[in-house]
DSSP file (Angstrom, degrees, kcal/mol; ACC not computed):
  #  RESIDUE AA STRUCTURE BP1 BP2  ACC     N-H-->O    O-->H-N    N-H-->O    O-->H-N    TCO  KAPPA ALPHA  PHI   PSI    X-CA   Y-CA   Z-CA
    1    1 A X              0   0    0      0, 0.0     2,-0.2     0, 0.0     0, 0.0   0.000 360.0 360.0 360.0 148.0   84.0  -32.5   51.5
    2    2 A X        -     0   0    0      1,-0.1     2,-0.8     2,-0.0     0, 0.0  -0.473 360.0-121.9 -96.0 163.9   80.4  -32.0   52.2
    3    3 A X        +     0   0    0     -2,-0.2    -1,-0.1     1,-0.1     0, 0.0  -0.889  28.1 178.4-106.5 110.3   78.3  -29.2   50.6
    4    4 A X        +     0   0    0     -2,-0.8    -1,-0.1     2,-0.0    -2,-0.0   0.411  28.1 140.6 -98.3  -1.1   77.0  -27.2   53.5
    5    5 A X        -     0   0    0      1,-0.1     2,-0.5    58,-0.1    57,-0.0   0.080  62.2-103.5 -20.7 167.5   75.0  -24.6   51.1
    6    6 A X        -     0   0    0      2,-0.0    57,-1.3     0, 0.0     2,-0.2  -0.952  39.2-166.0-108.2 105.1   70.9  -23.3   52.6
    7    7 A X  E     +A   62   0A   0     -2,-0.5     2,-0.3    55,-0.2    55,-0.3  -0.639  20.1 158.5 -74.6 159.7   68.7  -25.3   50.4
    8    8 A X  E     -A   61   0A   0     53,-1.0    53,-1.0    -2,-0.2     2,-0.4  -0.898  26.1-143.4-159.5 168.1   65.1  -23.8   50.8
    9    9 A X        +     0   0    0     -2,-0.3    51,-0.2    51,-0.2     2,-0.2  -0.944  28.4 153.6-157.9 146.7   62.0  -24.3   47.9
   10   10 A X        -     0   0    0     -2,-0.4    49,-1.9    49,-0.2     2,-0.4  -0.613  39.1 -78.2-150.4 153.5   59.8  -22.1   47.1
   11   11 A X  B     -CB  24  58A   0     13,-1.7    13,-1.7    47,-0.2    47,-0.3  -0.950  40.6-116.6-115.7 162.4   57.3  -20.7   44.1
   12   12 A X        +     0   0    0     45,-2.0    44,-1.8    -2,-0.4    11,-0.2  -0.395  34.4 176.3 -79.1 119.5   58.2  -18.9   41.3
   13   13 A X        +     0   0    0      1,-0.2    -1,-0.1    42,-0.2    10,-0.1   0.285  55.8   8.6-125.7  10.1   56.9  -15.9   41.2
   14   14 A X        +     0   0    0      8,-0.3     8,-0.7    40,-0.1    -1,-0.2  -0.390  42.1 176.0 179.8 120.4   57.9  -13.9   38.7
   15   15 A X        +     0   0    0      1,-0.2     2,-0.8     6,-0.2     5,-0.3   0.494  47.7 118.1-100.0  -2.9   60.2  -14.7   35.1
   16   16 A X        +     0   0    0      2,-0.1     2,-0.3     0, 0.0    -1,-0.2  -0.214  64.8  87.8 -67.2  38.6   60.0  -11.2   33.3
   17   17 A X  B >  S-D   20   0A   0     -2,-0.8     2,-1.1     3,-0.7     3,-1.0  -0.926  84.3-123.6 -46.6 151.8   63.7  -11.3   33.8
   18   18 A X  T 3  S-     0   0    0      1,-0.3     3,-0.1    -2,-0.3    31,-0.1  -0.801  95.0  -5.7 -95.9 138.6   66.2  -12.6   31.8
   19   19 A X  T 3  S+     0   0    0     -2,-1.1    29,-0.6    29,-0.3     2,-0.3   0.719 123.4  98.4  76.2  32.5   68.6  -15.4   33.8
   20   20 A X  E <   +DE  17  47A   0     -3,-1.0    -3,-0.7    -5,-0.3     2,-0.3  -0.953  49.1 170.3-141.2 143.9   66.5  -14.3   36.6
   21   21 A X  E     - E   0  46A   0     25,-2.7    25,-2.2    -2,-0.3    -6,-0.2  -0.860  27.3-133.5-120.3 159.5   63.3  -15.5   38.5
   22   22 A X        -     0   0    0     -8,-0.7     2,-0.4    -2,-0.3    -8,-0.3  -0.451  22.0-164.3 -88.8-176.1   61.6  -14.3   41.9
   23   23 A X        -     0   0    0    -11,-0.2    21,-1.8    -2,-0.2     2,-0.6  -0.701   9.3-150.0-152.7 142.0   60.8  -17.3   44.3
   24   24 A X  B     -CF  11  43A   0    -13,-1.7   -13,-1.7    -2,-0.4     2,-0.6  -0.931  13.1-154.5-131.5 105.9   58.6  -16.3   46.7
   25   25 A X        -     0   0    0     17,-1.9     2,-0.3    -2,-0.6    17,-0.1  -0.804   5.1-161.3-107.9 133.1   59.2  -18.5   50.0
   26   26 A X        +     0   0    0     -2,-0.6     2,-0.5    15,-0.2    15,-0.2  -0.656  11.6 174.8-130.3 136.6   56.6  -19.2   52.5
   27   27 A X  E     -I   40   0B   0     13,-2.4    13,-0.8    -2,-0.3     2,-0.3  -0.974  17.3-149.3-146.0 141.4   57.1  -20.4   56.4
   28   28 A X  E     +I   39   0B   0     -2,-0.5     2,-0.3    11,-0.2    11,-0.2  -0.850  16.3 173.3-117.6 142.1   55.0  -21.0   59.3
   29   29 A X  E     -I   38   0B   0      9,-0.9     9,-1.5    -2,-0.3     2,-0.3  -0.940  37.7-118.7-161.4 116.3   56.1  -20.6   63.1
   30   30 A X  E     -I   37   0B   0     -2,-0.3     7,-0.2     7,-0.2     2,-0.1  -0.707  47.0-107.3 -66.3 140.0   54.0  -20.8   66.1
   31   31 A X     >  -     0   0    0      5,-0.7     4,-1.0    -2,-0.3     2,-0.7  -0.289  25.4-123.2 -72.9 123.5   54.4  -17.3   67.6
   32   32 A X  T  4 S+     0   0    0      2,-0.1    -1,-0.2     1,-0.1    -2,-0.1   0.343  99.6  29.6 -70.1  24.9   56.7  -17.7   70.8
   33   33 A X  T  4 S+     0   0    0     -2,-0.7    -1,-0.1     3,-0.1    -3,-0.0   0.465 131.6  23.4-104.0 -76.9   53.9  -16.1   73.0
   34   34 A X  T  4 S-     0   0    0      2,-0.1    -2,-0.1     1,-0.1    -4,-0.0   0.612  96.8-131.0 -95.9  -7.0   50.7  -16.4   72.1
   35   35 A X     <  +     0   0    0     -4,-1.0     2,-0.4     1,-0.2    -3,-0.1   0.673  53.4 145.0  84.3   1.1   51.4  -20.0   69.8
   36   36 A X        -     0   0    0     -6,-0.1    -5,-0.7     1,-0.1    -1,-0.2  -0.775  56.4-125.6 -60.6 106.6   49.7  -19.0   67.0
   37   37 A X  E     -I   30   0B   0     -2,-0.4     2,-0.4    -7,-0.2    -7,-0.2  -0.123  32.8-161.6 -87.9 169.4   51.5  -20.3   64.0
   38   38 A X  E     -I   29   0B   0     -9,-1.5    -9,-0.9    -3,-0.0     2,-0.1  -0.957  10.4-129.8-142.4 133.7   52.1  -17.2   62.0
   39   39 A X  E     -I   28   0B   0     -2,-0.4     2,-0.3   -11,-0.2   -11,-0.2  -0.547  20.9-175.6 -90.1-179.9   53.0  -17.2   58.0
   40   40 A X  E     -I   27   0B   0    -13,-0.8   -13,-2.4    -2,-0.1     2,-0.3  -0.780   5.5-173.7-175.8 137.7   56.1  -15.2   56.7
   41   41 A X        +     0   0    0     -2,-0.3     2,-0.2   -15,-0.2   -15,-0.2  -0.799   5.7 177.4-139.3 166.9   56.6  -15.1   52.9
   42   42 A X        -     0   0    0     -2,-0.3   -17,-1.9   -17,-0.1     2,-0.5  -0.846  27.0-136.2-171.8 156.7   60.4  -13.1   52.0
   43   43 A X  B     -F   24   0A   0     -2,-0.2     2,-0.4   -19,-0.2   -19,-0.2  -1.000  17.2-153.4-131.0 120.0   61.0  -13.2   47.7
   44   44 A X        -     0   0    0    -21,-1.8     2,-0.7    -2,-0.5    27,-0.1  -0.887  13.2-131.2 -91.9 141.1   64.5  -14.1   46.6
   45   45 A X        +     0   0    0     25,-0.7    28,-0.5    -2,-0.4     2,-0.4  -0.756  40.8 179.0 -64.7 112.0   66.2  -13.0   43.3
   46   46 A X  E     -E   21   0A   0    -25,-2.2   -25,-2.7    -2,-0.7    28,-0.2  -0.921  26.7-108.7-125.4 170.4   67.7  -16.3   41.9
   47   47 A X  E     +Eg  20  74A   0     26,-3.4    28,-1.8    -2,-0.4   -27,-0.2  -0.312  25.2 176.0 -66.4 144.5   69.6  -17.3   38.9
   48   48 A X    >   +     0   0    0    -29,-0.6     3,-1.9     1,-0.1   -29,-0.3  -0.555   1.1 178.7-135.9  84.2   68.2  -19.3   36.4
   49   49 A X  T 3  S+     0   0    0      1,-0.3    -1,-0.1    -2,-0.1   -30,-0.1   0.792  86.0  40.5 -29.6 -61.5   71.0  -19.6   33.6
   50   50 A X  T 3  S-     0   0    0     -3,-0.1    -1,-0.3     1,-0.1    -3,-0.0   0.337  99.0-138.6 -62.8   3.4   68.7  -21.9   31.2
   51   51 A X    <   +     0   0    0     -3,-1.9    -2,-0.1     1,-0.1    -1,-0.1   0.619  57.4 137.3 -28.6  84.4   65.5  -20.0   31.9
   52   52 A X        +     0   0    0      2,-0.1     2,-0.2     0, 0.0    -1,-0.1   0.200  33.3 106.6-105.4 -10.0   63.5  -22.8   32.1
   53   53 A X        -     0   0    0     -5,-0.2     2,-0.3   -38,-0.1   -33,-0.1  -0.659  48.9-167.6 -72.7 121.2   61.5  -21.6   35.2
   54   54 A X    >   -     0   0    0     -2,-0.2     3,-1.8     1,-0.0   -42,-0.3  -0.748  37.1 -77.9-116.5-162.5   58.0  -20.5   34.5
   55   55 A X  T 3  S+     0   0    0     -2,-0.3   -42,-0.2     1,-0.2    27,-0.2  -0.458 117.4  23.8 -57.9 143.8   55.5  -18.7   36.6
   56   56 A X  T 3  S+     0   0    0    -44,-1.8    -1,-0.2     1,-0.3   -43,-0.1  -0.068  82.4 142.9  82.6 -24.4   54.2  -21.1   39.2
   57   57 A X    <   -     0   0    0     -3,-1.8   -45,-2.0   -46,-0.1     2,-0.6  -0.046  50.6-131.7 -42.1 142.2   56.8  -23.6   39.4
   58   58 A X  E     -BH  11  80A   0     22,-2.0    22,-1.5   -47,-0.3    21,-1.4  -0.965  39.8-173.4 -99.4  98.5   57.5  -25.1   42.6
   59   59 A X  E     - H   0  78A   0    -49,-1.9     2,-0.7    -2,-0.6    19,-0.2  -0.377  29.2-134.8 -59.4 143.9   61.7  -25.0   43.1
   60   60 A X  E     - H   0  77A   0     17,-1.6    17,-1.8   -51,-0.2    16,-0.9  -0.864  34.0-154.3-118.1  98.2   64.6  -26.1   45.2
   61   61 A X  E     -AH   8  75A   0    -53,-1.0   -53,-1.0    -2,-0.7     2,-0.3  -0.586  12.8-166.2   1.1  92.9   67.3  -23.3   46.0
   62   62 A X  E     -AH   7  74A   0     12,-0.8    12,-2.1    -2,-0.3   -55,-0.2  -0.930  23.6-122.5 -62.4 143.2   70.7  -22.9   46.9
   63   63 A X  E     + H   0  73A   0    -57,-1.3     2,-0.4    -2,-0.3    10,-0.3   0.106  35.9 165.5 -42.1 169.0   72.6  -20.6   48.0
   64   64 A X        -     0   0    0      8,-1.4     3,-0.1     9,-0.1    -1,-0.0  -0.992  48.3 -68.5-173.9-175.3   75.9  -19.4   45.9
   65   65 A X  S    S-     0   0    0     -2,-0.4     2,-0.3     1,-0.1     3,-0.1  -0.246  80.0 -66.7 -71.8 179.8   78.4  -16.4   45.9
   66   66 A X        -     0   0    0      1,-0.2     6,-0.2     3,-0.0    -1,-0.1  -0.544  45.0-172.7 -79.4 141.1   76.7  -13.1   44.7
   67   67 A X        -     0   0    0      4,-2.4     2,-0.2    -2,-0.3    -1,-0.2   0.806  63.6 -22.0-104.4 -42.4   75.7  -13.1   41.4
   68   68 A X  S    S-     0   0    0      3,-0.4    -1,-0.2    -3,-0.1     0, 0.0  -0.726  92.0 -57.9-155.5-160.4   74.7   -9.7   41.2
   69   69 A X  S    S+     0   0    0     -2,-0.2     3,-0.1     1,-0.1    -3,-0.0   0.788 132.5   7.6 -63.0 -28.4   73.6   -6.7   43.2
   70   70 A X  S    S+     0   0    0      1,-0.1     2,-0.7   -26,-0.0   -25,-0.7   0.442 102.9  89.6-121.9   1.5   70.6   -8.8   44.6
   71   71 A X        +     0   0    0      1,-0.1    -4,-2.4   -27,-0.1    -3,-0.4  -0.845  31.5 155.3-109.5 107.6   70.6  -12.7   43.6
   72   72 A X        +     0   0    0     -2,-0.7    -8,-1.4   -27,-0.3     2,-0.2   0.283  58.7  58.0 -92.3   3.7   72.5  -14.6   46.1
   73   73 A X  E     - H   0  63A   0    -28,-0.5   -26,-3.4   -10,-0.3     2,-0.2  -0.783  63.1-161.4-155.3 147.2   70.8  -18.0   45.4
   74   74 A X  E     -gH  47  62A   0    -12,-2.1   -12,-0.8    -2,-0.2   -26,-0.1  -0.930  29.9 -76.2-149.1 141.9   70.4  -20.2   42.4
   75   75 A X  E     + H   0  61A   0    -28,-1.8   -14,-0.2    -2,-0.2     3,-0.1   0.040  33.3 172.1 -58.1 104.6   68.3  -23.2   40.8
   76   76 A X  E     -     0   0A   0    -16,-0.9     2,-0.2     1,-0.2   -15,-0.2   0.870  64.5 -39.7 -57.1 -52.1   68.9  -26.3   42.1
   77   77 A X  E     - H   0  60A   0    -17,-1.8   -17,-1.6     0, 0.0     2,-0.5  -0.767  48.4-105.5 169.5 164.4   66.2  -28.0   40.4
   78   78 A X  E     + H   0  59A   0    -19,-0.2   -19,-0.2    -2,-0.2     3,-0.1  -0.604  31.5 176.8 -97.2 103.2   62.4  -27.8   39.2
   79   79 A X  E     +     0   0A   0    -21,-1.4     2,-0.3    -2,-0.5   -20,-0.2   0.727  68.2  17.5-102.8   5.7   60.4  -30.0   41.5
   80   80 A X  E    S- H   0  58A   0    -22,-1.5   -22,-2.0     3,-0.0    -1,-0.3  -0.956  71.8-134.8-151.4 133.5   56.8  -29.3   40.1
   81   81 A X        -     0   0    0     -2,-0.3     2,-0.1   -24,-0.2   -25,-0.1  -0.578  33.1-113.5 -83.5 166.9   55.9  -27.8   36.8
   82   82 A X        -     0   0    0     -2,-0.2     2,-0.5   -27,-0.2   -25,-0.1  -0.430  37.1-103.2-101.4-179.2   53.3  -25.3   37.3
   83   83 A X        -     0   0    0     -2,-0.1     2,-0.2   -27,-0.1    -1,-0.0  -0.963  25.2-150.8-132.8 131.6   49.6  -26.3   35.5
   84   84 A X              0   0    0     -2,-0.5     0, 0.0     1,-0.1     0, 0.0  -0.464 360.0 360.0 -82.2 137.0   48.6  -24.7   32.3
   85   85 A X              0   0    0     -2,-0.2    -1,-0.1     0, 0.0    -2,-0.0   0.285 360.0 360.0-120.7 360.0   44.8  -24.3   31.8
């Protein structure tokens, strides 16, 4: 059976929770009028059991059942660490 889950990735954008991170995911669209591509950023809660996410991280998403009153989504896996100076 296939796994039809919403993948999406995103960066991490805040970890001062525990088992929980923000991801803050960012998308471009040309405007359907004037054709201007247009950003749109939207922040999901998701789970992060281990919490192994830090601030900056670049992520991949899934969806999942509801976790809680706002985290519908959980970490799939960490595809860039973020860089410490």
């Amino acid at each position: 059976m296939e796994n039809n889950r919403k993948e999406l990735s995103g960066l991490v954008y805040s970890n001062a929770m525990n088992k929980t991170v923000v991801v803050n995911i960012v998308r471009s669209f040309p405007h359907p009028v004037y054709k201007k591509f247009v950003k749109f950023s939207k922040k999901y809660y998701v789970h992060d059991e281990n919490n192994k996410c830090e601030k900056g991280d670049t992520v991949l998403i899934e969806e999942s059942k509801p976790l809680s009153k706002l985290k519908r989504w959980r970490i799939k896996r960490i595809l860039k660490k973020a860089v410490k100076i």
